[in-house]
N, CA, C and O of each residue as an XYZ file, in Angstrom:
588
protein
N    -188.612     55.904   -124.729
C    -188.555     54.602   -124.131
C    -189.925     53.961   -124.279
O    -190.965     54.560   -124.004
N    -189.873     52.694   -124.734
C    -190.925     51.836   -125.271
C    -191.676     51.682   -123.940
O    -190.935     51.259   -123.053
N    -193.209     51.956   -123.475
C    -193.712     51.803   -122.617
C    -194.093     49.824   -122.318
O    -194.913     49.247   -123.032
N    -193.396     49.157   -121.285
C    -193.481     47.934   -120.963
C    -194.977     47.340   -120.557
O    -195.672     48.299   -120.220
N    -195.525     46.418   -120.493
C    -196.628     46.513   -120.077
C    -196.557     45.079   -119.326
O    -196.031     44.017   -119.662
N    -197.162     45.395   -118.383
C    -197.157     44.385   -117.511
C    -198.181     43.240   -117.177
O    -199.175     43.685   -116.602
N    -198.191     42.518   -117.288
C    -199.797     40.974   -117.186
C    -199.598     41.216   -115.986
O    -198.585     41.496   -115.345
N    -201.076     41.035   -115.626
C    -201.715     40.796   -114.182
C    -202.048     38.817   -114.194
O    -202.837     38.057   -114.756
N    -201.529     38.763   -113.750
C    -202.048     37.393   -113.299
C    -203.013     37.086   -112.556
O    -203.417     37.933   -111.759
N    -203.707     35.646   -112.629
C    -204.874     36.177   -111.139
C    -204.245     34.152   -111.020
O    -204.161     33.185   -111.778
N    -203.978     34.466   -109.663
C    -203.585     33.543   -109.099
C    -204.364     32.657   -108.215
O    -204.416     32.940   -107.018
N    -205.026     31.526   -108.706
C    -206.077     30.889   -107.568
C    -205.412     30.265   -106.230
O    -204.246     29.874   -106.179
N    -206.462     30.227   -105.004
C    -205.637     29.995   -104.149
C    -206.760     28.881   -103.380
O    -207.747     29.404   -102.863
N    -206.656     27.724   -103.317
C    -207.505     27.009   -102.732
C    -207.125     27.569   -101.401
O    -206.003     27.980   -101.105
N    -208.454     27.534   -100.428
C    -208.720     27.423    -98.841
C    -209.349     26.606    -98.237
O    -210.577     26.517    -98.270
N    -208.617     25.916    -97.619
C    -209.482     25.171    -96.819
C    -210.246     25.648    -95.586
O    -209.851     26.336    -94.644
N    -211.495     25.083    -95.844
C    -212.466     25.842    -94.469
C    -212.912     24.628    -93.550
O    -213.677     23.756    -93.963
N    -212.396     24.641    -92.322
C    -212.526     23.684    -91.594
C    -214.038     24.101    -91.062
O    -214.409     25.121    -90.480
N    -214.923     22.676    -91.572
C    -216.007     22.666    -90.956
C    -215.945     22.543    -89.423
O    -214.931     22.033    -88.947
N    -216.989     22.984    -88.553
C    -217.159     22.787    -87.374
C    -217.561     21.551    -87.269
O    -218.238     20.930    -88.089
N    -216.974     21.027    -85.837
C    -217.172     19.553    -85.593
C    -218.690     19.167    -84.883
O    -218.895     19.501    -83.717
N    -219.331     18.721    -85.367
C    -220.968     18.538    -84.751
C    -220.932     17.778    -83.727
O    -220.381     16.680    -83.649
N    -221.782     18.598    -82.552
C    -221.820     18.187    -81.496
C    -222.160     16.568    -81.304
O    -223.033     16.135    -82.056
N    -221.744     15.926    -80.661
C    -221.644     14.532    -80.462
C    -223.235     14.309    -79.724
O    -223.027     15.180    -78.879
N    -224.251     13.962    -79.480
C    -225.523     13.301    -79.232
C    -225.173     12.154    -78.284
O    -224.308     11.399    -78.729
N    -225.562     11.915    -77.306
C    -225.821     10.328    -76.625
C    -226.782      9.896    -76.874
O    -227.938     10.211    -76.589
N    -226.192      8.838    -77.649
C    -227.277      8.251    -78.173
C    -227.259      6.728    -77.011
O    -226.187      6.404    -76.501
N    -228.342      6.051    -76.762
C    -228.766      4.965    -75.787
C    -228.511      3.883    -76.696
O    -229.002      3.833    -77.823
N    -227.488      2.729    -76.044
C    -227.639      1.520    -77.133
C    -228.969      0.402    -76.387
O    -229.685      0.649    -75.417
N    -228.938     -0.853    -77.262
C    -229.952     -1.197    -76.433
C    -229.429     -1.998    -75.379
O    -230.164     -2.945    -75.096
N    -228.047     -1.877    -74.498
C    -227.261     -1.894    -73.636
C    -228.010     -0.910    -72.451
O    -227.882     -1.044    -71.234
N    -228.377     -0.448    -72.772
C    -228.635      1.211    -72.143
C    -229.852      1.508    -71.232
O    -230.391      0.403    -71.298
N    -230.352      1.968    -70.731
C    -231.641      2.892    -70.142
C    -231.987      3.972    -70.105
O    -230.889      4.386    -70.477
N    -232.460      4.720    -70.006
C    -232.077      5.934    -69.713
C    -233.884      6.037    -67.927
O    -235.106      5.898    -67.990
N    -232.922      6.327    -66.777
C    -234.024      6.866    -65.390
C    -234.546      8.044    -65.511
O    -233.699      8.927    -65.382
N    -235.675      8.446    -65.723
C    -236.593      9.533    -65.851
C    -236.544     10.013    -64.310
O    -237.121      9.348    -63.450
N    -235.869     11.132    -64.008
C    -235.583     11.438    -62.933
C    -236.567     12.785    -62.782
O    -236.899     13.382    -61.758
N    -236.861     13.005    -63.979
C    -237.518     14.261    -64.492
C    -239.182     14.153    -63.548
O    -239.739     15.095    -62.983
N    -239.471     13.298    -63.597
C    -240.658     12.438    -63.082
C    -240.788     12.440    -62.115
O    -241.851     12.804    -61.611
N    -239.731     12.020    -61.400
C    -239.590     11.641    -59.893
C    -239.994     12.896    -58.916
O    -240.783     13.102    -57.994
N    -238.610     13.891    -59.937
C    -238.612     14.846    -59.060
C    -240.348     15.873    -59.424
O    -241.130     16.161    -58.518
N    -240.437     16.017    -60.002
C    -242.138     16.596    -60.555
C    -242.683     16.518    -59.686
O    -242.899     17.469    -58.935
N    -243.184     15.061    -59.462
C    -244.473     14.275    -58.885
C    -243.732     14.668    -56.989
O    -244.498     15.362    -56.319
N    -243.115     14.473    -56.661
C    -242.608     14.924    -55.460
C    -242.515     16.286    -55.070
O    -242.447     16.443    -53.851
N    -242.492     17.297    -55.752
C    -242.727     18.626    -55.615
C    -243.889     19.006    -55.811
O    -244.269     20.077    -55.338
N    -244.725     18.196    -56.568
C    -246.420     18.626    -56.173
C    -246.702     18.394    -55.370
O    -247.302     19.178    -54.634
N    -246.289     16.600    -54.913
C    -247.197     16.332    -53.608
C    -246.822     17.231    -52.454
O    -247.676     17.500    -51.610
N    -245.658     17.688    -52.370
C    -245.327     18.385    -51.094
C    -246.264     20.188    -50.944
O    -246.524     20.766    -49.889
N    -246.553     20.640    -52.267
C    -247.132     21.520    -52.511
C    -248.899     20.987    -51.983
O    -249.622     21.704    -51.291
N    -249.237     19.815    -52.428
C    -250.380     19.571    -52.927
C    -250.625     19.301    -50.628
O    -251.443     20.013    -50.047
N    -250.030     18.558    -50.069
C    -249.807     18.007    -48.883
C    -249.844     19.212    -47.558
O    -250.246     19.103    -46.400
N    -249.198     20.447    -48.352
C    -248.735     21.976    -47.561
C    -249.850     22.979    -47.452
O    -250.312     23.673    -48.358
N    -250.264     22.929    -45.966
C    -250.874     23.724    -45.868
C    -250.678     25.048    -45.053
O    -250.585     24.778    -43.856
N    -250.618     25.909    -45.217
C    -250.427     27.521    -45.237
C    -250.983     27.715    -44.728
O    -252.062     27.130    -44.636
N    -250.604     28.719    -44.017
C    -251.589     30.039    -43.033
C    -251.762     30.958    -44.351
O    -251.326     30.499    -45.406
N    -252.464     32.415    -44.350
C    -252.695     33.429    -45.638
C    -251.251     33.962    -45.421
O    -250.801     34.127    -44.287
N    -250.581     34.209    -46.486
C    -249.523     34.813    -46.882
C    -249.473     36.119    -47.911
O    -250.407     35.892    -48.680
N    -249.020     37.039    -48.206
C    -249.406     37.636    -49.144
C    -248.544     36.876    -50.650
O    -247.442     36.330    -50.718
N    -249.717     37.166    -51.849
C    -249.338     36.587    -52.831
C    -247.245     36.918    -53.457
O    -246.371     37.689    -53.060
N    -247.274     36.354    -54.029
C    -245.862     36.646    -54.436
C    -244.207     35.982    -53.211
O    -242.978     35.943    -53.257
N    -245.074     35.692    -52.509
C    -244.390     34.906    -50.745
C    -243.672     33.769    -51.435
O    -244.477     32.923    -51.826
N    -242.293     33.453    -51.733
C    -241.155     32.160    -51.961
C    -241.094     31.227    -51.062
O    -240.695     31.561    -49.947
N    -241.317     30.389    -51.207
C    -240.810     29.343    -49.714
C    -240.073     28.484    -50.905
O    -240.239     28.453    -52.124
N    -239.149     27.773    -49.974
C    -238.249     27.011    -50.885
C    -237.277     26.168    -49.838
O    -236.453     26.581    -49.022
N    -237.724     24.740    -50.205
C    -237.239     23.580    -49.475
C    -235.733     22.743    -50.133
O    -235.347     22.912    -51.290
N    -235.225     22.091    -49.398
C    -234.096     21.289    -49.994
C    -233.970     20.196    -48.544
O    -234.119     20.474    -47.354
N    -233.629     18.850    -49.225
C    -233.670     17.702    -48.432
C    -233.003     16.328    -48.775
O    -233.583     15.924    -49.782
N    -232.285     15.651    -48.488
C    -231.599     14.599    -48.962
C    -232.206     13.296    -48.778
O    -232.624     13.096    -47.637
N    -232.376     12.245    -49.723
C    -233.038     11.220    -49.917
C    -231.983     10.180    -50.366
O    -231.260     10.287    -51.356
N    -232.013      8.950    -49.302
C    -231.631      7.813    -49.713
C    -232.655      7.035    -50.608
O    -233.788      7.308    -51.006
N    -231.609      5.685    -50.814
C    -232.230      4.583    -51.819
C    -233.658      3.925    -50.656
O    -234.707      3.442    -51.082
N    -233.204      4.134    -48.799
C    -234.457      3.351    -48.642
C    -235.453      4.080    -48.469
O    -236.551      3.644    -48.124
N    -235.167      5.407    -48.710
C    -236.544      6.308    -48.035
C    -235.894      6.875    -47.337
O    -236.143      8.046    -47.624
N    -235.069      6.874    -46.438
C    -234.468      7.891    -45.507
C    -234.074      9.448    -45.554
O    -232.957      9.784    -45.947
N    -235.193     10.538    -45.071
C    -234.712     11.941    -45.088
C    -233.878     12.087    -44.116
O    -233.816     11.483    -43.046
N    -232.946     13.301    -44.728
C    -232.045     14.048    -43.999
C    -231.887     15.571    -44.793
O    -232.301     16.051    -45.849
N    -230.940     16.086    -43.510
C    -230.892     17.267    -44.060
C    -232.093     18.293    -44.301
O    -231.979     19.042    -45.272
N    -233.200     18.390    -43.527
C    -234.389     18.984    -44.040
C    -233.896     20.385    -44.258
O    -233.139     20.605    -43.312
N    -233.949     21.453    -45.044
C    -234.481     23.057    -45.034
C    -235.453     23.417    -45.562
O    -235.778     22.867    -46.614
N    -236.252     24.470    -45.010
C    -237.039     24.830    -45.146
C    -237.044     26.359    -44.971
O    -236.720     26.924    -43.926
N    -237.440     26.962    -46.086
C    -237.385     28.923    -45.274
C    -237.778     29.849    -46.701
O    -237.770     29.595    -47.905
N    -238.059     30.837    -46.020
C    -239.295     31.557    -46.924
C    -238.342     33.251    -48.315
O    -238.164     34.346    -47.783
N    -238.115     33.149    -49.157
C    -236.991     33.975    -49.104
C    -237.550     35.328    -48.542
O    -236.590     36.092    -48.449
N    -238.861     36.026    -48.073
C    -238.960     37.042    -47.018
C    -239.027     36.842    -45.777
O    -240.122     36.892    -45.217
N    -238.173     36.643    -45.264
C    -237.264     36.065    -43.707
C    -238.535     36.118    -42.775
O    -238.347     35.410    -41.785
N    -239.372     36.535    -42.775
C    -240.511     37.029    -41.579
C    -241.225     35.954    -41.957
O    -241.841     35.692    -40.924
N    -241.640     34.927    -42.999
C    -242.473     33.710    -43.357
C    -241.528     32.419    -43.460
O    -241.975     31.392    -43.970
N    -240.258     32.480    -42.987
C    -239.705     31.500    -42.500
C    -240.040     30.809    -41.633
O    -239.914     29.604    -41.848
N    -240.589     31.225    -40.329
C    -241.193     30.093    -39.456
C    -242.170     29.323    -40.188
O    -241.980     28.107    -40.206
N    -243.210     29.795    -40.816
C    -243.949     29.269    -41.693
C    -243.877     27.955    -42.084
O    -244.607     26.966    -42.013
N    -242.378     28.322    -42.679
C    -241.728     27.413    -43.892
C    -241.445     26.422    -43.139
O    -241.299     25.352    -43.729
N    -241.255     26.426    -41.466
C    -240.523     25.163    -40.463
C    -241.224     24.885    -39.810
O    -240.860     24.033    -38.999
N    -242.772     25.424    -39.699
C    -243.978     24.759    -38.890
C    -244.585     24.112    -40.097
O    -244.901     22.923    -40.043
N    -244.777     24.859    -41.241
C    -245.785     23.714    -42.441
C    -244.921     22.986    -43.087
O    -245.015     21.797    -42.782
N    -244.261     23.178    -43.718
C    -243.317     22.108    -44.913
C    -242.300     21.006    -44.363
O    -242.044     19.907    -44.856
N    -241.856     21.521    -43.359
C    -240.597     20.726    -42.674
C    -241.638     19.456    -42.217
O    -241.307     18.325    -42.574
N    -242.826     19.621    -41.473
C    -243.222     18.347    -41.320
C    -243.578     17.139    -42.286
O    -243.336     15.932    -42.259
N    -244.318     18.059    -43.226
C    -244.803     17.609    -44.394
C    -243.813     16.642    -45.132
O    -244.100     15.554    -45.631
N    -242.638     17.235    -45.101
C    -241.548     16.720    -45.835
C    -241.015     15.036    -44.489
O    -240.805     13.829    -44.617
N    -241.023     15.523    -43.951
C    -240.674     14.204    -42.623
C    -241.913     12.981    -42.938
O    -241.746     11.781    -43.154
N    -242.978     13.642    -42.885
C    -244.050     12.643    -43.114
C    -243.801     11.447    -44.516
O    -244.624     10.611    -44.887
N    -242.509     11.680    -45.064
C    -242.497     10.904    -46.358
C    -241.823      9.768    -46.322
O    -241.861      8.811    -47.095
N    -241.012     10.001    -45.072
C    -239.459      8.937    -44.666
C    -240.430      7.758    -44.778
O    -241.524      7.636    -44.227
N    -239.926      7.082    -45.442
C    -239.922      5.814    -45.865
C    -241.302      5.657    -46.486
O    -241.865      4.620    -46.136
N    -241.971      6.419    -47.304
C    -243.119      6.284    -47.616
C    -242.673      6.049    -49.435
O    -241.571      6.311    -49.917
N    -243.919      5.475    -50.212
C    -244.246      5.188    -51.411
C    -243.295      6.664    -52.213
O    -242.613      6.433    -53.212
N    -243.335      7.393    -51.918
C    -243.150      8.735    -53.128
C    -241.863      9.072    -52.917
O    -241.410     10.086    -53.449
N    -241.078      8.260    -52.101
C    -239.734      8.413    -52.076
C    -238.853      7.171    -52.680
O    -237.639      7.172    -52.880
N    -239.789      6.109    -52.919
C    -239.245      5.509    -54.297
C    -238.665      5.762    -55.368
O    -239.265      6.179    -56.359
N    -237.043      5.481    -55.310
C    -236.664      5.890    -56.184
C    -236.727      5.454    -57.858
O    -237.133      4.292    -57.876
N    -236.514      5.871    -59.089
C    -236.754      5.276    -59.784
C    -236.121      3.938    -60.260
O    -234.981      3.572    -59.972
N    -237.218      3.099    -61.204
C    -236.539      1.628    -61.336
C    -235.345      1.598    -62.265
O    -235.290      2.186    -63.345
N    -234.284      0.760    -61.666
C    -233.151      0.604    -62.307
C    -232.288      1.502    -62.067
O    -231.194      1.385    -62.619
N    -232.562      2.765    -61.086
C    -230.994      3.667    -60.738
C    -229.823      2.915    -59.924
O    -229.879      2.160    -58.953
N    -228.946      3.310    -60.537
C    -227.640      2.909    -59.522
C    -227.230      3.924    -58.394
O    -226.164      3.978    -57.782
N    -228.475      4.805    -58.263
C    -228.095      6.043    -56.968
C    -228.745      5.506    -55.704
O    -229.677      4.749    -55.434
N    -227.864      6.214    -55.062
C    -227.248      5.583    -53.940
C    -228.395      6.860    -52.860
O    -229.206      6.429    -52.040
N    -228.176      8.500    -53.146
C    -228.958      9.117    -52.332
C    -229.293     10.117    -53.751
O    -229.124      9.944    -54.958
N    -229.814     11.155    -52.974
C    -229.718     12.421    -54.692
C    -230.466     13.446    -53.264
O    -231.028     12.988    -52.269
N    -230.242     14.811    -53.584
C    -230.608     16.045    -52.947
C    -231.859     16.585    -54.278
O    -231.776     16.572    -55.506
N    -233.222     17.130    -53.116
C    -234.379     17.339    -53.738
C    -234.050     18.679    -53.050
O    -233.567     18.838    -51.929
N    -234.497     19.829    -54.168
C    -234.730     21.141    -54.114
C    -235.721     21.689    -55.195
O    -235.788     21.537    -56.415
N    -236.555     22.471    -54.171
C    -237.763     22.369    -54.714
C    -238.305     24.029    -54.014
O    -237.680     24.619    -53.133
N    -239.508     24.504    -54.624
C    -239.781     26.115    -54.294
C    -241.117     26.454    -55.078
O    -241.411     25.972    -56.172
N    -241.800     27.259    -54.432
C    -243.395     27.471    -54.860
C    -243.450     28.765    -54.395
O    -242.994     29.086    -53.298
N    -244.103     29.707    -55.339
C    -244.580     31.167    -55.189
C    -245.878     31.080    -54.811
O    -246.571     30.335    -55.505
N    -246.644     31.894    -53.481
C    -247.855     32.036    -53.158
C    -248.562     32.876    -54.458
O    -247.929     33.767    -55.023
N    -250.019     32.478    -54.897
C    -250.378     33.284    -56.591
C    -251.872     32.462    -55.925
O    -252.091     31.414    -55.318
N    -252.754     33.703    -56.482
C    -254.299     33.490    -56.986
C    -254.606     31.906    -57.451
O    -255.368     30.997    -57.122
N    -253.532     32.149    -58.422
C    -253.891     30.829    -59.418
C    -252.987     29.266    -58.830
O    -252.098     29.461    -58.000
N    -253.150     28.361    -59.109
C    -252.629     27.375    -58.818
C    -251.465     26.837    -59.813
O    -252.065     25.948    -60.418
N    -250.433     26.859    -60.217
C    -249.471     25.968    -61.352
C    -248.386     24.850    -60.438
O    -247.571     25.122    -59.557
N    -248.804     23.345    -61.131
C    -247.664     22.615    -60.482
C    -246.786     22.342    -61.648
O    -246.716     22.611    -62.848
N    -246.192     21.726    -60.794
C    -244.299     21.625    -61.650
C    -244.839     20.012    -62.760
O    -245.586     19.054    -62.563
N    -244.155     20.368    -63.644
C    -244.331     19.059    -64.860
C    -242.409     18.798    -65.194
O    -241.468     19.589    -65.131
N    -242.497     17.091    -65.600
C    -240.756     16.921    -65.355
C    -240.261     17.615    -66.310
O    -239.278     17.015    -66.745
N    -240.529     19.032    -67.119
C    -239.790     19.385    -68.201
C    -239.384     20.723    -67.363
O    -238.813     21.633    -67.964
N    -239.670     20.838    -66.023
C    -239.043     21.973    -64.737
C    -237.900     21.178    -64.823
O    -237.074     21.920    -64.292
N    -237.390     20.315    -65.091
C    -236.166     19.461    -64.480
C    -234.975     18.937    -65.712
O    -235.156     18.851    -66.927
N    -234.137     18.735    -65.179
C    -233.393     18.357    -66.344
C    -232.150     17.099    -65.286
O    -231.066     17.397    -64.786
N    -232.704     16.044    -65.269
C    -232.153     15.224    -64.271
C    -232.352     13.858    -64.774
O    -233.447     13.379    -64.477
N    -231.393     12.950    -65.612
C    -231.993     12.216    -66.283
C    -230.653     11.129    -66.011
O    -229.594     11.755    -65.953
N    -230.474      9.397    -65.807
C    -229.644      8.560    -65.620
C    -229.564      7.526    -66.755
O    -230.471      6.859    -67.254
N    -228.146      7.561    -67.060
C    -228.273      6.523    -67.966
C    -227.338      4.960    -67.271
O    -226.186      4.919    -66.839
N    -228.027      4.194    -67.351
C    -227.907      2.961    -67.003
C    -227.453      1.773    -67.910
O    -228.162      1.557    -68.893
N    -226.292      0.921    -67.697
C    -226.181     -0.036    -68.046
C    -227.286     -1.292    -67.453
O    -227.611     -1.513    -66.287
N    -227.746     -2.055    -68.811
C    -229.037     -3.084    -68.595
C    -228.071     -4.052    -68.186
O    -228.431     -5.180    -67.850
């Protein structure tokens, strides 16, 4: 029996490869603004640092505040407390005042052109040798506004 021989074919097969869809960007028209909130909040967490004065604590000591701010200046909501529970009073004899002392003052200006109404500030500083304050790139809090 005559040995048959068989063709191989090579069969092309287009594929389609679905590119991934690139993330979309907001981009600002000149409709637009964008409120540097980044700023706001910065410059307000130094001064309260810069304003706070301490009894000696040992280094590495958390205190960490949170407080609600209207459009006129109005605090509410103060906390204040230390995350090693024994430097909590601390945190409600020095900072809590500090923070009251602002109601209706210059640094609770909110920024120009927001359409906010209140916004919650939370904010926190480690006792250290060295001194480091917060710059707005700690933050990621930014409004975009119709002009």
């Amino acid at each position: 029996m005559p040995k048959q021989q068989t063709e191989n074919k090579v069969v092309q097969k287009t594929v389609e490869v679905q590119k991934p869809e690139p993330k979309t960007v907001t981009t600002i028209t000149h409709e637009q603004e964008e409120v540097l909130w980044n700023v706001w909040r910065s410059n307000l967490q130094n001064q309260i640092m810069k304003d706070t004065s301490l009894p000696v604590v040992p280094n590495g000591t958390i205190f960490r505040f949170s407080f609600d701010v209207d459009k006129y200046g109005k605090i509410s909501n103060i906390q204040t407390y230390s995350d090693t529970k024994q430097y909590t009073p601390y945190a409600i004899q020095h900072i809590a005042p500090v923070i009251r002392s602002y109601q209706g003052k210059h640094i609770l200006n909110f920024p120009n052109g927001t359409n906010r109404l209140t916004t919650t500030v939370k904010g926190a500083w480690k006792i250290s040798s060295n001194t480091k304050y917060s710059t707005p790139k700690d933050y990621n809090d930014t409004e975009i506004i119709n002009k």
